[in-house]
C-alpha positions as CSV (number, residue, x, y, z in Angstrom):
1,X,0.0,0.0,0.0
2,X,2.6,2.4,0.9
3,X,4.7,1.3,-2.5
4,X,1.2,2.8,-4.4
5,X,0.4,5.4,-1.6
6,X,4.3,7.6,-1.9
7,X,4.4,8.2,-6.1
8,X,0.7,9.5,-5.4
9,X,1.0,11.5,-2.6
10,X,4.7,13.1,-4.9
11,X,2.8,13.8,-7.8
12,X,0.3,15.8,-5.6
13,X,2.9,17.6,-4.0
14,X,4.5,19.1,-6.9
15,X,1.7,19.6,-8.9
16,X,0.2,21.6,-5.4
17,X,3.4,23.3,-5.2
18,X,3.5,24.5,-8.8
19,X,-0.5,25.9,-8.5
20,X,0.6,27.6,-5.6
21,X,3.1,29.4,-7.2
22,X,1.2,30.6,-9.8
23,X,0.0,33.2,-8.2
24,X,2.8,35.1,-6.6
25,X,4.4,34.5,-10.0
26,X,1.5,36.2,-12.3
27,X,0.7,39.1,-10.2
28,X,4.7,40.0,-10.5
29,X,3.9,39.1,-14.5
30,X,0.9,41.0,-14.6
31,X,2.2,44.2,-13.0
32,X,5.2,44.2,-15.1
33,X,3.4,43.5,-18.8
34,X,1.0,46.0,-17.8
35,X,3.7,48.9,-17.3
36,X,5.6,47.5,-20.2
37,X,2.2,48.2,-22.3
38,X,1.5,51.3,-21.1
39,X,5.0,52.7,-21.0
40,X,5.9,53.0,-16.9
41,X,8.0,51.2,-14.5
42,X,5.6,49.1,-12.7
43,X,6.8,47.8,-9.2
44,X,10.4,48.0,-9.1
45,X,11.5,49.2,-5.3
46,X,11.0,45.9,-3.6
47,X,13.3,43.7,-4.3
48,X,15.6,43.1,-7.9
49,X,13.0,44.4,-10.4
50,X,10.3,44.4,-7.7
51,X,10.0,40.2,-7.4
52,X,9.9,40.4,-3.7
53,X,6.6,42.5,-4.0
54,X,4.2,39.7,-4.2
55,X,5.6,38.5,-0.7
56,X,5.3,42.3,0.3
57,X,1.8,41.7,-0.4
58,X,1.2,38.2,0.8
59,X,2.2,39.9,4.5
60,X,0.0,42.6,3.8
61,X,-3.5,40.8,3.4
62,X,-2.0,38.0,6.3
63,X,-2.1,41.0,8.9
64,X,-4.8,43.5,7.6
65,X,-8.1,43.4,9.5
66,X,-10.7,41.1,8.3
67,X,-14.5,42.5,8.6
68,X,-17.7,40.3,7.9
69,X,-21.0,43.1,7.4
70,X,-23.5,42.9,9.8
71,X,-26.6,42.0,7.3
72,X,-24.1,38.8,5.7
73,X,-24.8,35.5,5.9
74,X,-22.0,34.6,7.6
75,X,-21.8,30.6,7.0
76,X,-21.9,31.3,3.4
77,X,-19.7,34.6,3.6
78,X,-17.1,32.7,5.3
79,X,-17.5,29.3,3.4
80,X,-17.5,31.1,-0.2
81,X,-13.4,31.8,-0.7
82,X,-12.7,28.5,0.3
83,X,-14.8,26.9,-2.5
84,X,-13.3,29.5,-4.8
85,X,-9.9,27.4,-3.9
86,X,-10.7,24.1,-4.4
87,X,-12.0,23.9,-7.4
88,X,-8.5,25.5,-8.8
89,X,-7.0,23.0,-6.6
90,X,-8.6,19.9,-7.5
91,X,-8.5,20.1,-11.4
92,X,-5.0,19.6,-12.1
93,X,-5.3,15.5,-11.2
94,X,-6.1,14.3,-14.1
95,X,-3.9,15.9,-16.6
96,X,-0.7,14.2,-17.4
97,X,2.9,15.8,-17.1
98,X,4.7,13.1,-18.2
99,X,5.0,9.9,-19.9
100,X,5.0,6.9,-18.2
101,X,7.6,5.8,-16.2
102,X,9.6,2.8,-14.5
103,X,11.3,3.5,-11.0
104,X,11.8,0.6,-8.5
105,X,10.9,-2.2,-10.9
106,X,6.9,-0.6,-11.4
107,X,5.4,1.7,-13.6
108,X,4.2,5.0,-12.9
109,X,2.0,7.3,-15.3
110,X,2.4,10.9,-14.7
111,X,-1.0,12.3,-14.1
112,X,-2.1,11.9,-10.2
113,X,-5.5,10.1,-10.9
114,X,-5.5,7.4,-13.5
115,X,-9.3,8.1,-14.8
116,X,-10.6,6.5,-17.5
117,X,-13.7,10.0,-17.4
118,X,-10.5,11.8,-16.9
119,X,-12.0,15.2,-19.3
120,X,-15.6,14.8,-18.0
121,X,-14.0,14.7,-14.2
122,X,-12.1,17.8,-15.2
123,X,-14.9,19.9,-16.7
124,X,-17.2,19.0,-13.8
125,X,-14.6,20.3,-11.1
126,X,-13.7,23.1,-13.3
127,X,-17.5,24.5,-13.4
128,X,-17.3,24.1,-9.4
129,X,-16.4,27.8,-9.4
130,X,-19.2,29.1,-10.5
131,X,-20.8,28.4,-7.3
132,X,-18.0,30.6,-5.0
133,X,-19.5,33.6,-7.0
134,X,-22.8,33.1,-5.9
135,X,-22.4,32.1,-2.5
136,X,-20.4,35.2,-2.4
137,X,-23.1,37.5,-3.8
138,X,-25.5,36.1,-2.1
139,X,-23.9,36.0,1.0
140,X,-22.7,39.8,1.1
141,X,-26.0,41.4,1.5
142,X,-25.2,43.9,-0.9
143,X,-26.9,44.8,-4.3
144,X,-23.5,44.8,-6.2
145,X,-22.5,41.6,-4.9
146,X,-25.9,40.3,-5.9
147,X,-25.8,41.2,-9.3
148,X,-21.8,40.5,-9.6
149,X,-23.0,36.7,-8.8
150,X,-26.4,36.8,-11.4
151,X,-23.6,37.4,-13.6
152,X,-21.2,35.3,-13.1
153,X,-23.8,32.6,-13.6
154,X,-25.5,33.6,-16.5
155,X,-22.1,34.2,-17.9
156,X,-20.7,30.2,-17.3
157,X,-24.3,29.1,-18.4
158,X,-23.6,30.7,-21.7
159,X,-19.6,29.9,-22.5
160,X,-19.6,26.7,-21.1
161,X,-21.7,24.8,-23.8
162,X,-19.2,26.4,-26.1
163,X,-16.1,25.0,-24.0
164,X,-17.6,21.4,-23.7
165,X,-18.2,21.5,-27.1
166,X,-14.8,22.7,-28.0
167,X,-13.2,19.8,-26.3
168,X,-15.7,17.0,-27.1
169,X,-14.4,17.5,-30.8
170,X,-10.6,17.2,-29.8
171,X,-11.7,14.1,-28.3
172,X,-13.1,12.1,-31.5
173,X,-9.5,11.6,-32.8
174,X,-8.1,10.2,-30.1
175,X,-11.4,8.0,-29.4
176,X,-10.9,8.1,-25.3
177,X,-11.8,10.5,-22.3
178,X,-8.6,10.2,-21.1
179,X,-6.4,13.0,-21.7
180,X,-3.1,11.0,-22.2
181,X,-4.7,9.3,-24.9
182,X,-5.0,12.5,-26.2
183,X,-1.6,13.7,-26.5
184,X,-0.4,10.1,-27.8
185,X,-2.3,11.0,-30.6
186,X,-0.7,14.2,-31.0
187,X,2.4,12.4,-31.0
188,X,4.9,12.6,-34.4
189,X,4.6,14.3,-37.9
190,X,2.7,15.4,-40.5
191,X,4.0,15.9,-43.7
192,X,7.4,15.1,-42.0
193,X,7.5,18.9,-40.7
194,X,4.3,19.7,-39.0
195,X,3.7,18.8,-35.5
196,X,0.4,16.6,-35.1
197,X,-0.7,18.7,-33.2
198,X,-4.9,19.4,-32.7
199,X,-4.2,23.4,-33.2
200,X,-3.4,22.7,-36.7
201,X,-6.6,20.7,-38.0
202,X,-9.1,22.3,-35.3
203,X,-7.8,26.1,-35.2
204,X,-11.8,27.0,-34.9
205,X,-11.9,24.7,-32.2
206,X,-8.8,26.2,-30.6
207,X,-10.1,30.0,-31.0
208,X,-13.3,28.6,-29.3
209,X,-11.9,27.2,-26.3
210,X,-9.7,30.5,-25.8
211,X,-12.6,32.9,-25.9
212,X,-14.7,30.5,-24.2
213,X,-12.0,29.9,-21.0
214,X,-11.3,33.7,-20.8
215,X,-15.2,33.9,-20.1
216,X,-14.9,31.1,-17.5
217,X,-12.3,32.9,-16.3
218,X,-13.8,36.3,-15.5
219,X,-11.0,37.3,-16.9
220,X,-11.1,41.0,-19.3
221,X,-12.7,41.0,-21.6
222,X,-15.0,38.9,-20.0
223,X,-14.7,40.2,-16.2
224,X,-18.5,41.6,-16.2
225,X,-18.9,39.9,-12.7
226,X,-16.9,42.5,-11.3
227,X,-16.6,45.4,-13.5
228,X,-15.5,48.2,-11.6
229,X,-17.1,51.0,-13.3
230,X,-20.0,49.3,-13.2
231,X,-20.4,47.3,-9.8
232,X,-17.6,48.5,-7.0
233,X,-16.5,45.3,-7.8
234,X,-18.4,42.7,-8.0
235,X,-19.5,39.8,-5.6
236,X,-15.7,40.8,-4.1
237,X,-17.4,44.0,-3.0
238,X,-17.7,43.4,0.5
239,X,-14.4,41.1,0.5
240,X,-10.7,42.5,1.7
241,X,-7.5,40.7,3.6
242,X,-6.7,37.3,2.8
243,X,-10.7,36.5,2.3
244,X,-10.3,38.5,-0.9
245,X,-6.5,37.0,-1.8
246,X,-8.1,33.4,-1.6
247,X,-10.8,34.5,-4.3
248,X,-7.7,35.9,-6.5
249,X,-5.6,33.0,-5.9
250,X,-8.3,30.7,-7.2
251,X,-8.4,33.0,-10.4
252,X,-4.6,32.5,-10.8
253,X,-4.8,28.9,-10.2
254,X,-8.2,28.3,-12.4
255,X,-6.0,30.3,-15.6
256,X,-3.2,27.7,-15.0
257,X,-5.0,24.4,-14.5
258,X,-7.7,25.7,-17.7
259,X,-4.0,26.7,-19.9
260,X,-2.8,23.5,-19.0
261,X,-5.8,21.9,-20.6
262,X,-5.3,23.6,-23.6
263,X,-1.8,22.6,-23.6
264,X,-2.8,19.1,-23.6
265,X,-6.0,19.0,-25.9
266,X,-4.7,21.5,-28.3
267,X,-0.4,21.9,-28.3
268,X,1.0,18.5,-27.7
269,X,0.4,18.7,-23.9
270,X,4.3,17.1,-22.2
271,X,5.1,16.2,-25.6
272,X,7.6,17.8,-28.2
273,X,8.5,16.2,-31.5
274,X,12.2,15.0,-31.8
275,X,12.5,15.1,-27.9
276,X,12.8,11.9,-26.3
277,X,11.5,11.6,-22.8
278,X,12.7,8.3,-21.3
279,X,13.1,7.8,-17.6
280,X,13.1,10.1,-14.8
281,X,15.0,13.1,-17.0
282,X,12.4,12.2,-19.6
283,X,9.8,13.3,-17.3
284,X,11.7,16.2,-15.6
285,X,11.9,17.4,-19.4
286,X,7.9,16.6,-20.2
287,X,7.3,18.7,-16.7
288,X,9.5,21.8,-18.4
289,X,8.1,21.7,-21.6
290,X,4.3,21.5,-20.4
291,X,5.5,23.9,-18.0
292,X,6.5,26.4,-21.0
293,X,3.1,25.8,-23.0
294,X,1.1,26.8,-20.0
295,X,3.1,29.8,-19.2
296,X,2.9,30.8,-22.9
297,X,-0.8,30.4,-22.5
298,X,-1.1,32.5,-19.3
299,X,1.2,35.0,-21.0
300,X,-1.6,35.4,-23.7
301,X,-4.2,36.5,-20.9
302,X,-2.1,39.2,-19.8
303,X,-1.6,40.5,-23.0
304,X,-5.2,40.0,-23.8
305,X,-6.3,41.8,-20.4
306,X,-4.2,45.1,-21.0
307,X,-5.1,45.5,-25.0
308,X,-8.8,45.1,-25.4
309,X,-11.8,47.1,-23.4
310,X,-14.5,45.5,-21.7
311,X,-17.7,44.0,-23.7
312,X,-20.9,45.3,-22.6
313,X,-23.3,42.8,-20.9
314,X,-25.6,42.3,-24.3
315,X,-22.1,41.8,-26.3
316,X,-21.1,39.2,-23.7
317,X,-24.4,36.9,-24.6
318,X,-24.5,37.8,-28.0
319,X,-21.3,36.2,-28.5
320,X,-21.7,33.3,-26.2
321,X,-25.0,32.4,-28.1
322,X,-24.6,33.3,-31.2
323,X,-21.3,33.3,-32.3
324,X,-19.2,31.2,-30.1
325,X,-22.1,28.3,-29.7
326,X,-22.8,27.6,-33.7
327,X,-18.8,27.7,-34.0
328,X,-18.4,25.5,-31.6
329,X,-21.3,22.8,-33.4
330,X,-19.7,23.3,-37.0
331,X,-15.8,23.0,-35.6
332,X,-18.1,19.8,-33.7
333,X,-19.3,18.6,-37.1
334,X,-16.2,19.3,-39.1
335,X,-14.0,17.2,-36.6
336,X,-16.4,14.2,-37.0
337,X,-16.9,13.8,-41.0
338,X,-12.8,14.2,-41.1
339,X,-12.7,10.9,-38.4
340,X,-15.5,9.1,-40.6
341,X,-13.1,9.9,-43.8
342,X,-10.1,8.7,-42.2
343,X,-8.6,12.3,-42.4
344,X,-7.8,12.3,-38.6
């Protein structure tokens, strides 16, 4: 038991360790590609280039005062950052990181839980978050907050057909729900030059999923559930300290775990042609180049966030229902005659 118990419990911690990193990381990222954009210095007093001022932060929600409003519910109040976390902490298990490996005379696949449902496990955990929002701006007693959470709901219910869709069609090649399958079959050449890759045969599908994940995101320009200039901010309206950093570490973590996925659906996920990845380097290698795709990814919603304005509230359904939707059924429909015709 212990022999299958350790690699588990290893996998977790690094892939734990890695989430929580994210976020220092990206709000140092974030601050910086915004100056860059708009021509200033961004934080550079603490620390070398200003990398120690995510910890100068981390200390400052740890000791600011926390305040819960009178009229709150407070079970919910207090309950709703922690299920913005696990979500963003919980979706990472089934994506792999690694080809399979042999240490101690067994074999060991790189993805923490071994699910045959591995992409339906992921997308019901991932659409967990939702609910965080609500029991926020429900909880907060404050008409801001309340309609920062009607939202956030009506915004998942509308992008999240599209993203299902998006990824059902990536799965008709590779014929299995489990997201290793899918990157074997992204595995070698086309033409002897091009990368298998899914990017390449299902761009629509690709530019789907991206709109579609920065919506599930409430990431700009999709953060209507907050929208300063509109609400205060949102269901985080009556939120501050590290009640407020839990709700923007969950964002952090969701972008990474959600990248990932498209890493592995759409870009090869571990996988790079003419890399070999045998034995423990093999994987160490996988975990870097994974590692870069994802960071690439999450590089494209900061540069996305700090070029384009807001949507208004009609444009935001208008494109969920219909735009993004139809795409998603052709790109849907596409896929499947090319697997019928042997194409892919």
């Amino acid at each position: 038991m212990l022999a299958e118990l350790l690699p588990t419990l290893v996998k977790m911690g690094v892939c734990l360790g890695l989430l929580l990193g994210v976020a220092p990381i990206m709000l140092w990222v974030e601050r910086r590609t915004c100056a860059l954009i708009q021509d200033r210095p961004g934080p550079n007093r603490t620390g070398p280039f200003g990398l120690l001022q995510p910890l100068a932060d981390a200390v400052k929600f740890f000791f600011k005062q926390t305040v819960v409003p009178s009229g709150a519910d407070r079970p919910l109040y207090l309950l709703a950052p922690v299920v913005a976390i696990i979500p963003a902490l919980t979706t990472y298990v089934v994506i792999p990181f690694g080809p399979e490996i042999e240490l101690a005379g067994r074999h060991h696949r790189m993805l923490v839980s071994d699910a045959d449902t591995g992409v339906l496990l992921l997308l019901a955990l991932a659409s967990l978050g939702v609910y965080s929002l609500v029991m926020a701006g429900y909880a907060s007693n404050n008409k801001y907050s309340l309609l920062g959470a009607l939202r956030a709901s009506a915004q998942m219910i509308s992008y999240e057909l599209a993203l299902t869709l998006s990824v059902l069609a990536v799965l008709l090649p590779a014929a299995s729900l489990r997201l290793d399958a899918v990157v074997t079959a992204q595995q070698g050449l086309w033409f002897g030059f091009l990368p298998r890759w899914n990017l390449f045969p299902q761009a629509l599908g690709f530019l789907v999923f991206m709109v579609a994940v920065f919506a599930e995101t409430n990431r700009v320009p999709f953060d209507l559930p907050e929208a300063e200039s509109e609400l205060v901010a949102g269901h985080l309206t009556e939120y501050g300290a590290m009640r407020w950093a839990m709700f923007f570490m969950g964002e952090y973590m969701a972008m990474a775990a959600l990248s990932a996925l498209g890493a592995t659906l759409y870009i090869g996920g571990w996988s790079l042609p003419g890399m070999e990845f045998a034995g423990l380097g093999g994987a160490l290698k996988a975990l870097a180049v994974l590692g870069a795709k994802v960071a690439f990814c999450m590089g494209v919603f900061v540069w996305v966030r700090w070029s384009l304005p807001r949507f208004r509230y009609d444009q935001l359904m208008r494109l969920g229902w219909k735009v993004l939707l139809p795409l998603a059924l052709a790109n849907f429909v596409l896929v499947a005659a090319l697997c019928v015709g042997g194409v892919l």
